[in-house]
TINUDO-958373 format. One record per atom (N, C-alpha, C, O, CB): residue in three letters; x, y, z. Coordinates in steps of 0.2 Angstrom, whole numbers, plus 5000, padded with zeros to 4 digits. Each point is the difference from the previous one (the first is absolute). Glycine has a CB too. Layout:
ALAXYZ ...
REM end
This chain:
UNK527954415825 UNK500450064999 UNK500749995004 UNK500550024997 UNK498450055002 UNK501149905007 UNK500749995004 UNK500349974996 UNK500550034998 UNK499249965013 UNK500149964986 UNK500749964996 UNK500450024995 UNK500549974999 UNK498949975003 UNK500250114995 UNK500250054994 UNK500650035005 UNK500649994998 UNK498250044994 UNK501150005014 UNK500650045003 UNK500549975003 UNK500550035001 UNK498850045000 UNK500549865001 UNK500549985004 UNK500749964995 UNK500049974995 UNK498950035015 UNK501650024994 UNK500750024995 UNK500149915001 UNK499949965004 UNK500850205000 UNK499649844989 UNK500149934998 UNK501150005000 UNK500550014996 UNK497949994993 UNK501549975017 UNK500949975003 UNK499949955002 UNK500549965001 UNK500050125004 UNK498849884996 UNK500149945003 UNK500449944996 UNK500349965003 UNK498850085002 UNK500849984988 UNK500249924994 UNK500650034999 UNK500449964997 UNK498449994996 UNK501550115008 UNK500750015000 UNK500449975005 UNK500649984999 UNK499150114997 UNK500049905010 UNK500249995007 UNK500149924998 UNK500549975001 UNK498950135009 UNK500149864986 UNK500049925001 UNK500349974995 UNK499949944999 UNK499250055008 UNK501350084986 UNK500449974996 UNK500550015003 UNK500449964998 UNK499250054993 UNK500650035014 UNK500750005003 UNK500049965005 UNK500650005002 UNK499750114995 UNK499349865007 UNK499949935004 UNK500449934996 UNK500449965002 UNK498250095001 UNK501049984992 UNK500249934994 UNK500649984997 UNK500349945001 UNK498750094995 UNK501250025002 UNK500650024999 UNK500749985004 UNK500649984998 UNK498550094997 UNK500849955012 UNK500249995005 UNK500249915000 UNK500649985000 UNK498850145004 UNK499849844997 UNK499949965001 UNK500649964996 UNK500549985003 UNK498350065000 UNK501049954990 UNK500349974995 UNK500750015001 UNK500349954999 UNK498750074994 UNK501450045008 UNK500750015003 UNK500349955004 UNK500549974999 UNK499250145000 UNK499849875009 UNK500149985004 UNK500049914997 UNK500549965001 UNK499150165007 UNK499949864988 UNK500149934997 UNK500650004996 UNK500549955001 UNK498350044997 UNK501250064998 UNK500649964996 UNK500850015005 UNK500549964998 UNK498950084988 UNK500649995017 UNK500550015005 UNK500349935003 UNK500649975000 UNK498850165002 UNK499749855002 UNK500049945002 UNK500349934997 UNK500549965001 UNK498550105003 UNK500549944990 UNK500249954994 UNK500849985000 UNK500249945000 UNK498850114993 UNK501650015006 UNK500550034997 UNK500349955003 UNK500349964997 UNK499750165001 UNK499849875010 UNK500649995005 UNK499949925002 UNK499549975003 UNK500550175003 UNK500549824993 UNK500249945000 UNK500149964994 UNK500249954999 UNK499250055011 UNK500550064984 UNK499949964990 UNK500950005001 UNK500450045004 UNK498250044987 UNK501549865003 UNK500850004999 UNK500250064993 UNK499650044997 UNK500449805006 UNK500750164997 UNK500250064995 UNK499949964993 UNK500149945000 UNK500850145009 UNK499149954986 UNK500049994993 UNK500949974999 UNK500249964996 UNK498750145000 UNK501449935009 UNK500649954998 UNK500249925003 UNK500549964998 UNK499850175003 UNK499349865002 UNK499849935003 UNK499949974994 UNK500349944999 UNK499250095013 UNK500249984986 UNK499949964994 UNK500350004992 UNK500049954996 UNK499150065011 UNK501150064992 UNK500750024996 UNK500550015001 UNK499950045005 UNK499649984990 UNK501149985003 UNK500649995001 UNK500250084996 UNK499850024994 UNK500349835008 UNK500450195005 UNK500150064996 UNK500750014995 UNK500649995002 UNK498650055008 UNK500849974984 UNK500350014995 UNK500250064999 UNK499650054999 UNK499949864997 UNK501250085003 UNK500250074997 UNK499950004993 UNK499749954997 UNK501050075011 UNK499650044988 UNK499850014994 UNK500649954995 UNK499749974996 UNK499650175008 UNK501249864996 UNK500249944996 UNK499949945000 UNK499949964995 UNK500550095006 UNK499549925007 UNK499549965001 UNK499449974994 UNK499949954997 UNK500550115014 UNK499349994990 UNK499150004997 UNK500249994991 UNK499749964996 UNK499550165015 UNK501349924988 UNK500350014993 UNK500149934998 UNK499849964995 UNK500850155007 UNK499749885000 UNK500549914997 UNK499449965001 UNK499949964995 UNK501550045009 UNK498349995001 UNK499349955001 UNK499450034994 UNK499549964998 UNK500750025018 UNK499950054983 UNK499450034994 UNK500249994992 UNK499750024995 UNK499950085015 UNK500949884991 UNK500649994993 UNK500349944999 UNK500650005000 UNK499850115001 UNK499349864998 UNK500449934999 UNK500550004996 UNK500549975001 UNK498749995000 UNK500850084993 UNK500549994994 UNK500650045004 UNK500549985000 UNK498650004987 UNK500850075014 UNK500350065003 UNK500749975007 UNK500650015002 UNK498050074995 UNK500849895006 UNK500649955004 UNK500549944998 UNK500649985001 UNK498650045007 UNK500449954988 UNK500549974997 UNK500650014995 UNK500549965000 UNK498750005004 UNK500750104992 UNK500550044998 UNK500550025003 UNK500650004999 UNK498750024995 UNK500350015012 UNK500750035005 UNK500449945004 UNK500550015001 UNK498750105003 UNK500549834997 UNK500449975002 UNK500549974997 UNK500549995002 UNK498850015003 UNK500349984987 UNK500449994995 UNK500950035000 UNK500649985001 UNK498150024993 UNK501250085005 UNK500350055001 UNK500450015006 UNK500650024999 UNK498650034993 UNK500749955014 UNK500449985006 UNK500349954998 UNK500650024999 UNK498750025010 UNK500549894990 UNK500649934998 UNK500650034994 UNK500649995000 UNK498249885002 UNK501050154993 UNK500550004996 UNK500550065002 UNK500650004999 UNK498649944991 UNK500550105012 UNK500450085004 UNK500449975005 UNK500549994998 UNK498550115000 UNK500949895008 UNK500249975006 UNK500549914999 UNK500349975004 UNK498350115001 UNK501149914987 UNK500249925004 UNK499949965004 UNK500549965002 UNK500050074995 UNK498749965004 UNK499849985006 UNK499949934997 UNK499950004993 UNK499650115014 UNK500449824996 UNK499849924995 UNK499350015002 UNK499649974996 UNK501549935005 UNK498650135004 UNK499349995001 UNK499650065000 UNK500250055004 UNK500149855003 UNK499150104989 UNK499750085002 UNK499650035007 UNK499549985002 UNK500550024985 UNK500450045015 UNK499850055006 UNK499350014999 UNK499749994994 UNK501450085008 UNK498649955006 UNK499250015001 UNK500150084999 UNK500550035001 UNK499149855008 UNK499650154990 UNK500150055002 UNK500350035005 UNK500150064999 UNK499449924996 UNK500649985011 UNK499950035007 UNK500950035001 UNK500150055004 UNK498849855001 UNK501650064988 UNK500550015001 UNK500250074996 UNK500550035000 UNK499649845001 UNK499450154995 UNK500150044996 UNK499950055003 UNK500350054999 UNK499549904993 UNK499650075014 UNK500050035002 UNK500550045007 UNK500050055002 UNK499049894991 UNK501549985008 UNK500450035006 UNK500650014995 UNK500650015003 UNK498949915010 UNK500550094982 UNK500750034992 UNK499650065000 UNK500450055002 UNK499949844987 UNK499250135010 UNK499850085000 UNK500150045008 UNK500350055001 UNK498849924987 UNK500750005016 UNK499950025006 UNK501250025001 UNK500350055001 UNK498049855003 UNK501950044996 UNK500850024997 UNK500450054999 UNK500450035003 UNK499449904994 UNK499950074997 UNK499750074995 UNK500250065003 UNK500550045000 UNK498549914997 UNK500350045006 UNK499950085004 UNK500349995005 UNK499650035004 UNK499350014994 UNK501449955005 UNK500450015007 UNK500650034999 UNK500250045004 UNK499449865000 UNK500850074987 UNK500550015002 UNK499950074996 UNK500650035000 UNK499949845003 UNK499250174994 UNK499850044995 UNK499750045005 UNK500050054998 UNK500049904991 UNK499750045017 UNK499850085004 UNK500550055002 UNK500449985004 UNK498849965002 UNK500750114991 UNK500350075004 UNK500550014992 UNK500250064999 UNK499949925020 UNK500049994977 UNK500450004995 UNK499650064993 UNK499450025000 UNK501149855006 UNK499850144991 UNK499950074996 UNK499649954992 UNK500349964997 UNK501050155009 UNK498249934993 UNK500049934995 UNK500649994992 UNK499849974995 UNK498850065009 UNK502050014997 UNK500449994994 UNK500549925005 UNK500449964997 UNK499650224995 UNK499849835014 UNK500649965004 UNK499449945002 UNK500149985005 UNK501050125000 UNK498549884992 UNK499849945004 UNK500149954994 UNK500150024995 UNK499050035014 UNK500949894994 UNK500149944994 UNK499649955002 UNK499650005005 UNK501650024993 UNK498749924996 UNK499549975000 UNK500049944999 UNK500149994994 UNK499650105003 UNK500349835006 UNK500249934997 UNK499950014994 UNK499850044996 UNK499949905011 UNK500549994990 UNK499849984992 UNK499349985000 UNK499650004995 UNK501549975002 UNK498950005009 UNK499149965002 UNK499450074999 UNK499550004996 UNK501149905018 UNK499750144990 UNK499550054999 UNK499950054992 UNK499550034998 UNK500749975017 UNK500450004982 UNK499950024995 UNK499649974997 UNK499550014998 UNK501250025002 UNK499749904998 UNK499249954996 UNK499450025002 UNK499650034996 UNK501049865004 UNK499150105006 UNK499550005004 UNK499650094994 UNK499450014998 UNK501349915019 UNK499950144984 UNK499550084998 UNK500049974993 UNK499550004997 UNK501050135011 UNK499949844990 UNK499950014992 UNK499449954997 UNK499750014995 UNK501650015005 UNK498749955003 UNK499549935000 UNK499250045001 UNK499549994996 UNK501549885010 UNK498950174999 UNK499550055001 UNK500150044995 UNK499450014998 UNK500549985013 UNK500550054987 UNK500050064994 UNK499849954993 UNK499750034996 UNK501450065010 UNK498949864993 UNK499949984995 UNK499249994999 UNK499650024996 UNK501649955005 UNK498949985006 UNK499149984998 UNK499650055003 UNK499549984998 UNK500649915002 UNK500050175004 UNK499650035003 UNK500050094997 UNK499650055001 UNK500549855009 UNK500250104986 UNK500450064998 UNK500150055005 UNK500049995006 UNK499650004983 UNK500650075008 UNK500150055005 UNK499650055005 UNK500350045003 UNK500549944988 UNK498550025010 UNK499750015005 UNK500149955003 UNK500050015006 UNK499450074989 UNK500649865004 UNK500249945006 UNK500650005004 UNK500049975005 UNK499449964988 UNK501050095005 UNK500749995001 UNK500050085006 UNK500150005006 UNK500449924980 UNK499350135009 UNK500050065006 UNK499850015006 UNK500250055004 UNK499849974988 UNK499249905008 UNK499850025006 UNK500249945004 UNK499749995006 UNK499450094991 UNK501349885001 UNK500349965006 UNK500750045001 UNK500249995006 UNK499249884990 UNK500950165000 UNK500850035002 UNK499850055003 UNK500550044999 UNK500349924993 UNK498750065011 UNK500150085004 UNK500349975006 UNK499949945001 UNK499050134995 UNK501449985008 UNK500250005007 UNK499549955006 UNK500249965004 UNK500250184993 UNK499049865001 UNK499749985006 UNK499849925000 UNK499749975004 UNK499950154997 UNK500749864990 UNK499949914997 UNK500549975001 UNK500349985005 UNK499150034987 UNK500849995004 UNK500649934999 UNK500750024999 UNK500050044995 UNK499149904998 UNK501550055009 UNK500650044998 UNK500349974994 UNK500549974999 UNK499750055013 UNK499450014983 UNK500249984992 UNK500550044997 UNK500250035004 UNK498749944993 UNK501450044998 UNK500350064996 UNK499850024996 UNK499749984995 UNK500950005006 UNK499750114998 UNK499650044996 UNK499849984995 UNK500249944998 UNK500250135005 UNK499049954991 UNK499949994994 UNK500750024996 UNK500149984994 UNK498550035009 UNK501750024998 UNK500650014996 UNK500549935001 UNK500349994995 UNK499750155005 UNK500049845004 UNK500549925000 UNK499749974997 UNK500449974996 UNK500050015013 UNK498750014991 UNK499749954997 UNK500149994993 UNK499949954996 UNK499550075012 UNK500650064990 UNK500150004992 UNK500850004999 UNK500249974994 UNK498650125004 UNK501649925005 UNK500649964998 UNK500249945000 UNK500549984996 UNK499650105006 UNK499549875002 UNK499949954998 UNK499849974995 UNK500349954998 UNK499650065009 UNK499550024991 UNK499849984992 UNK500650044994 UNK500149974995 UNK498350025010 UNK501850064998 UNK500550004994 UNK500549964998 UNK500249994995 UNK499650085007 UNK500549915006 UNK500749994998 UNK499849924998 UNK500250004994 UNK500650095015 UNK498949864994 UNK499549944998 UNK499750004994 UNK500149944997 UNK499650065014 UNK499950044985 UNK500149994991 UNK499750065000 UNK499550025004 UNK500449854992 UNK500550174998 UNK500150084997 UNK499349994995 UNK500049954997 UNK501650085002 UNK498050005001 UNK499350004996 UNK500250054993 UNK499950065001 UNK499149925011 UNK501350014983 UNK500150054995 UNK499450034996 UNK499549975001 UNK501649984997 UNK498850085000 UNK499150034996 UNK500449954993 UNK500650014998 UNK498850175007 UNK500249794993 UNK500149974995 UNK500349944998 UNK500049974995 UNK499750135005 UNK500749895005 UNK500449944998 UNK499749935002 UNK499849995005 UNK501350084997 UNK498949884994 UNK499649915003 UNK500449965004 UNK500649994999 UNK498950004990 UNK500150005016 UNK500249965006 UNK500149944999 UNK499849975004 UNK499750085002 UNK500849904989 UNK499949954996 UNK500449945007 UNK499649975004 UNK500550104980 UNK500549945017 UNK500549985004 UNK499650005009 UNK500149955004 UNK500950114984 UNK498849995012 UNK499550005008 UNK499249995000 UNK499650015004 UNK501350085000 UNK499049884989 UNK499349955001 UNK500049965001 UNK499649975004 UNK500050054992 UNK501249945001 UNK500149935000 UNK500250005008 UNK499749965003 UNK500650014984 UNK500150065014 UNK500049995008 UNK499350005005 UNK499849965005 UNK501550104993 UNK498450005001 UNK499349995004 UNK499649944999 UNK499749985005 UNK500250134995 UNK500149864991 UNK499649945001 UNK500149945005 UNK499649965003 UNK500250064986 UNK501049985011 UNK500449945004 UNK499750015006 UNK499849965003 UNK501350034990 UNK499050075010 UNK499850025008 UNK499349985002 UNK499949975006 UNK500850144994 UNK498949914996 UNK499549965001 UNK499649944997 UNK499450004999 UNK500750095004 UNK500449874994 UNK499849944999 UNK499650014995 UNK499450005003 UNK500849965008 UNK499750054983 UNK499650024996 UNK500349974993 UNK500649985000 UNK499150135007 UNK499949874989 UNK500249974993 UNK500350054997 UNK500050055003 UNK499149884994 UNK501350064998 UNK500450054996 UNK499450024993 UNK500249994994 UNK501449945011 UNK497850084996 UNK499550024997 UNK499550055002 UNK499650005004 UNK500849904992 UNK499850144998 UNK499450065007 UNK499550064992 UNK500150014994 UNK501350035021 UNK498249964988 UNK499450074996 UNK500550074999 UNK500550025003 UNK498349955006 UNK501050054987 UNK500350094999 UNK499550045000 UNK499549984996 UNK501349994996 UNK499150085010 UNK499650035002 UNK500350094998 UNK500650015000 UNK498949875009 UNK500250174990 UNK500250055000 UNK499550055000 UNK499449984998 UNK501549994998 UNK499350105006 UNK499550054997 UNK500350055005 UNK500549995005 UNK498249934992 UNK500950164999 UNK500250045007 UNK499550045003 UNK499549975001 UNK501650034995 UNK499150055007 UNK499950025005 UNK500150075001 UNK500650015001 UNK499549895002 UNK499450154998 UNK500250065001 UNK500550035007 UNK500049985006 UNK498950034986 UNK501350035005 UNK500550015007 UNK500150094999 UNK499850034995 UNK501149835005 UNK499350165007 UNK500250084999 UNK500749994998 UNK500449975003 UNK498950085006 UNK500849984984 UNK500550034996 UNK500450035004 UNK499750045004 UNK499749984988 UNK501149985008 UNK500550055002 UNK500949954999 UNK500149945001 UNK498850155010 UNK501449964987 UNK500749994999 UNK500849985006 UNK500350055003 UNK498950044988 UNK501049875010 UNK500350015006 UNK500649984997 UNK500149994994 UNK499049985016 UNK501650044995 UNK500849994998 UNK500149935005 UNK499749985005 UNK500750164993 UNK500049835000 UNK500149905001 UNK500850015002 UNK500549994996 UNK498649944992 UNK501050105017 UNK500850015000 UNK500349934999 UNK500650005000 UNK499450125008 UNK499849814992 UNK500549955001 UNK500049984991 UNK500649984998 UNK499249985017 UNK499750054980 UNK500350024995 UNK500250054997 UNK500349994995 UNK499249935005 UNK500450155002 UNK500150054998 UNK499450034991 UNK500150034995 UNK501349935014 UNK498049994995 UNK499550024994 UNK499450045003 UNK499950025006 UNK500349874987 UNK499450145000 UNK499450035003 UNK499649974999 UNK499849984994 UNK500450115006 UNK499449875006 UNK499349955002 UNK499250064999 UNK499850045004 UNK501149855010 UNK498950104980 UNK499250014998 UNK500050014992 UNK499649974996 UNK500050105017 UNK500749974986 UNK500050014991 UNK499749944998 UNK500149955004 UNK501150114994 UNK498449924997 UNK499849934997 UNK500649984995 UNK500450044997 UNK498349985003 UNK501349915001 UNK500849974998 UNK499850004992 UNK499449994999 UNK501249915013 UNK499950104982 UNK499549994996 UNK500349924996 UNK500649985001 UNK499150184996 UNK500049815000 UNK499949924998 UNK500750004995 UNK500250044996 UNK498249955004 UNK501749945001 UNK500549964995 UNK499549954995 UNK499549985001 UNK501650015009 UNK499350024986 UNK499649934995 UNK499649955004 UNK499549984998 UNK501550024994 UNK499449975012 UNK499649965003 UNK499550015003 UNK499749955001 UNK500950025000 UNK499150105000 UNK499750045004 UNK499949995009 UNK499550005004 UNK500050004984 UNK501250005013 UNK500249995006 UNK500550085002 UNK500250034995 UNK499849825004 UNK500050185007 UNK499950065002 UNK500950035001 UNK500249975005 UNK498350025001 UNK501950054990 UNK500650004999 UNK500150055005 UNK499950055001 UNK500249914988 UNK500449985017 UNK500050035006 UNK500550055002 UNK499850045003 UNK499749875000 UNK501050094995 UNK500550075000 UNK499850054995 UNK500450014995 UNK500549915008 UNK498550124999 UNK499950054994 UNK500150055003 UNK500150054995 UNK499249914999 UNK500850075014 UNK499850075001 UNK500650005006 UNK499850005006 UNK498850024991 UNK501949995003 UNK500850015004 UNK500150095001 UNK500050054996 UNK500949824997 UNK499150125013 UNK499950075002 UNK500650025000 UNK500350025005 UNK498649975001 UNK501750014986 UNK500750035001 UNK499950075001 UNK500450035002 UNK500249874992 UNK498850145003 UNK500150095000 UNK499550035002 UNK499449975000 UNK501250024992 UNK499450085010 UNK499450015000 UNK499650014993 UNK499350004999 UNK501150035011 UNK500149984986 UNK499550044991 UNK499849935000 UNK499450025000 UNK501450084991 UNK499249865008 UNK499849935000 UNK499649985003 UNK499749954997 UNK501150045001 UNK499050035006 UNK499449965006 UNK499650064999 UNK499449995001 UNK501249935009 UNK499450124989 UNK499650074998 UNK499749974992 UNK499450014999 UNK501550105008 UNK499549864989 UNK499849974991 UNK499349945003 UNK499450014998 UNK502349984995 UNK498549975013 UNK499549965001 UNK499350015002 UNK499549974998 UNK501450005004 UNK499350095002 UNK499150045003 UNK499650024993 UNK499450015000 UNK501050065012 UNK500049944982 UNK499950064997 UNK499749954993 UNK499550014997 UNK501550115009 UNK499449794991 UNK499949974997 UNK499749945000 UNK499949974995 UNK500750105004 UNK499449935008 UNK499449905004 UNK499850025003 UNK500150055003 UNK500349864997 UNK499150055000 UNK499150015003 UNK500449955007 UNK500449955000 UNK498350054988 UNK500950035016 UNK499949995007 UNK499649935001 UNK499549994996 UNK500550165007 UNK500249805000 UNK499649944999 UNK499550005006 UNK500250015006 UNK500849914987 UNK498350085004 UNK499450035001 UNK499849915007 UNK499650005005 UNK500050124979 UNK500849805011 UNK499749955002 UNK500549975002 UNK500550014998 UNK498749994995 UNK500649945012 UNK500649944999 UNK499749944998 UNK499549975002 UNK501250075008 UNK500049944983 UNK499649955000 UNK500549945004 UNK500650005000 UNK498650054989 UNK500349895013 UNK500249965003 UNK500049924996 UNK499649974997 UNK500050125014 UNK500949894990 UNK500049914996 UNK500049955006 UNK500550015003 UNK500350024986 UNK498949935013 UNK499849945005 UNK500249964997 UNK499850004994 UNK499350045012 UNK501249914998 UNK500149935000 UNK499549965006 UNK500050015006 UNK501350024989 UNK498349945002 UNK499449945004 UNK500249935000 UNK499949964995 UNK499050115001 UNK501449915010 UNK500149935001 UNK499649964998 UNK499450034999 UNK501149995010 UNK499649924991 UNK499349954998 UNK499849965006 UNK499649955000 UNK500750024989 UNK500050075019 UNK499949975003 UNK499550045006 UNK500150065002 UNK500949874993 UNK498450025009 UNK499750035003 UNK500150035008 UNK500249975005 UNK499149974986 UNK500550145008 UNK500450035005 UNK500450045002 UNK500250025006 UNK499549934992 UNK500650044994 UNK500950035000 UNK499950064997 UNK499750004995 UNK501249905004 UNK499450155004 UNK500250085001 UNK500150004989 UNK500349954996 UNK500650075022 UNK498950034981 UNK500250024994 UNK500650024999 UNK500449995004 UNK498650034994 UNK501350024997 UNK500750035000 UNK500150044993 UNK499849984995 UNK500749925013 UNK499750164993 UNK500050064997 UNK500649974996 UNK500550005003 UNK499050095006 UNK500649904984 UNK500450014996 UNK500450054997 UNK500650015000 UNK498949915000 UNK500050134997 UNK500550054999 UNK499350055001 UNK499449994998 UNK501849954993 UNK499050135011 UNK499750064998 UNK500350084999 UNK500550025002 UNK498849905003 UNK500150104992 UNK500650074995 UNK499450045001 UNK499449975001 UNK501549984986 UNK499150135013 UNK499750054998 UNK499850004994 UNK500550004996 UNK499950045012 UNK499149974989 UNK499750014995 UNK499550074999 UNK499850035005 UNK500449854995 UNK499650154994 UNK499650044996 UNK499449974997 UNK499650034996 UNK501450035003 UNK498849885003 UNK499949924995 UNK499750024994 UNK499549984998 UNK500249945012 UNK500850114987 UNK500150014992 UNK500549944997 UNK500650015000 UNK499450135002 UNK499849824995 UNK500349955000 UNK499649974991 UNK499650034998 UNK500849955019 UNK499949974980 UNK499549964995 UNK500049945005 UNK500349985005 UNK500050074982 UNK499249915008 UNK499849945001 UNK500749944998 UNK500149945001 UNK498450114998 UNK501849984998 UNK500649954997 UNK500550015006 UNK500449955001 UNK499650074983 UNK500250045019 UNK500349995006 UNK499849955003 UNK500549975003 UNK499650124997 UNK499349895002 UNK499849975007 UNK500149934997 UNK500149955004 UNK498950145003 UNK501049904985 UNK500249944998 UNK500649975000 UNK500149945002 UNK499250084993 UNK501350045002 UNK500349955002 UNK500650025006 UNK500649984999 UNK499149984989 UNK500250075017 UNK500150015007 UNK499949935001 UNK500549965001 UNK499050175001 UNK499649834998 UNK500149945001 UNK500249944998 UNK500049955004 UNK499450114999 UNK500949954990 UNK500449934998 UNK500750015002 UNK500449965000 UNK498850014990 UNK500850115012 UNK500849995001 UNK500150005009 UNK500650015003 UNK499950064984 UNK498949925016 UNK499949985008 UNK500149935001 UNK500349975004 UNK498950114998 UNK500549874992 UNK499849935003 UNK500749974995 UNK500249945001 UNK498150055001 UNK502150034993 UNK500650004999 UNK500549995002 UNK500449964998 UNK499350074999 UNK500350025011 UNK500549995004 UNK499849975006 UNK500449985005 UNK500050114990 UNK498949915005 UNK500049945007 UNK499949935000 UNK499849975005 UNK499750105000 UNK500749924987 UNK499949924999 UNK500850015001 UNK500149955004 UNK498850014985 UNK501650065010 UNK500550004999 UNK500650015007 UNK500650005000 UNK498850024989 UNK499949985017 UNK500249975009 UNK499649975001 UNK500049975005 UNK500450105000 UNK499149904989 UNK499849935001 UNK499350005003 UNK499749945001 UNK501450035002 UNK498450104996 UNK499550035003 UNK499450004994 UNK500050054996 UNK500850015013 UNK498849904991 UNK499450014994 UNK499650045004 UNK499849995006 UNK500349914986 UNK499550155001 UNK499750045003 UNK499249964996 UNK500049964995 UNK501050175008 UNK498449915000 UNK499349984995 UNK499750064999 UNK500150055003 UNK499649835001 UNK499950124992 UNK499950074994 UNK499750075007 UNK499750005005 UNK499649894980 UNK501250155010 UNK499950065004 UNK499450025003 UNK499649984996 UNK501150064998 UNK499049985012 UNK499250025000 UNK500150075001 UNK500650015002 UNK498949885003 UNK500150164995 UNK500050065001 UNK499350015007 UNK499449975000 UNK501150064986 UNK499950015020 UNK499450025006 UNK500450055004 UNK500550034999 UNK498849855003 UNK500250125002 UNK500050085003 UNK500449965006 UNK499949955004 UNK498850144991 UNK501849955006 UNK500549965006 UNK500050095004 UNK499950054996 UNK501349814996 UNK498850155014 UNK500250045004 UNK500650015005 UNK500249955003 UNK498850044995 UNK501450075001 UNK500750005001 UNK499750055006 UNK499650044999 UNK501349934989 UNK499450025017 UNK500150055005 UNK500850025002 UNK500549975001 UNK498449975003 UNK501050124995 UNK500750055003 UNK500250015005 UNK499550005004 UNK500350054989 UNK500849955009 UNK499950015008 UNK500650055000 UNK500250025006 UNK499349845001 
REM end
């Protein structure tokens, strides 16, 4: 009968004994162990970036020699004391007044490209890298080659195959892709970008259709063309392994189209790229993904 009454603290008292105990070991243990940095070397975050990217460094360096004019390519370590530059000379300055090498441009653009634009955003915040805004970036790619809706890149494949060392023979590929619809103004041509373009004989997409000279006129547009619901996209596929694909031509679509379009669209594609010297091999159709940024 005592045992029943007597109050149960003891095995509380010898988990908090224990407990105790165990504190005091690892405490013990802790003291004389080397740091985890003894054995790794600490990296910053560009650092870690370029060592985890092979192709990524070497492009940049690529891009530093031909921008810089250097005979030999720079280590990272140089790149990093060019950004560090950078920011020194750009602290306290307003961001419409700060400026940027040419090294470090290549450097955002080379990242906007391959990493798109949540990449880009979270290395150019204040507390990363002293890059430039995404509006420089995109004027880069403007002023550097104008992307029209619908017109063929014939002239800047041949130059991309050359750059990368690539046969003057490539795949065709196309297809599209739904996209959010909506209508925008192009002030450097003075067109309206979303209407669907409508087809030439060739069944290629007649790119001066929508000039926003009026309003009655661009009011005619909402009211008489469909809103292009798709993009479609035309790829050029090197024959070589590795190498980046390349966007030939793409247009908004309704993909109300016939099958004699897409025919002879293609004989009057491999027409004109025999004619810089570029053979193409039989069209394939697949599902290609375009990302907007």
């Amino acid at each position: 009968m005592g045992n029943f009454l007597r109050p149960k603290v003891q095995n509380i008292n010898i988990v908090q004994t224990r407990h105790e105990k165990t504190q005091r070991n690892l405490r013990s243990a802790a003291e004389g162990n080397q740091k985890i940095t003894t054995y790794f070397p600490i990296l910053n975050k560009m650092e870690i970036i370029l060592k985890e990217n092979a192709d990524l460094k070497i492009r940049l360096a690529a891009s530093m020699c031909r921008v810089a004019k250097l005979d030999a390519q720079p280590s990272e370590f140089k790149i990093l004391n060019i950004l560090l530059e950078c920011a020194k000379s750009n602290a306290g300055k307003k961001p419409g007044g700060k400026r940027y090498f040419a090294v470090i441009k290549e450097l955002a653009f080379l990242i906007y490209s391959l990493g798109g634009l949540a990449l880009y955003e979270m290395f150019a915040s204040d507390d990363n890298f002293p890059f430039p805004s995404i509006t420089t970036i995109r004027r880069v790619i403007y002023c550097n080659d104008k992307f029209v809706e619908g017109v063929f890149r014939i002239k800047q494949l041949k130059d991309f195959l050359f750059l990368h060392e690539c046969p003057l023979v490539i795949h065709l590929c196309e297809d599209a892709t739904a996209v959010t619809g909506r209508i925008q103004y192009d002030s450097s041509t003075n067109q309206l970008v979303g209407p669907t373009l409508p087809l030439d004989a060739n069944g290629l997409p007649k790119v001066v259709s929508f000039p926003a000279t009026s309003a009655k006129r661009m009011a005619e547009y909402f009211e008489n063309h469909d809103t292009s619901r798709y993009a479609y996209c035309i790829m050029a596929v090197p024959l070589k392994e590795a190498a980046p694909t390349f966007c030939l031509c793409l247009f908004g679509t309704n993909n109300k189209f016939k099958t004699a379009d897409v025919q002879h669209r293609l004989a009057w594609t491999k027409e004109t790229l025999q004619k810089e010297g570029i053979f193409s091999l039989n069209l394939k159709f697949k599902i290609i993904f375009i990302y907007f940024y």
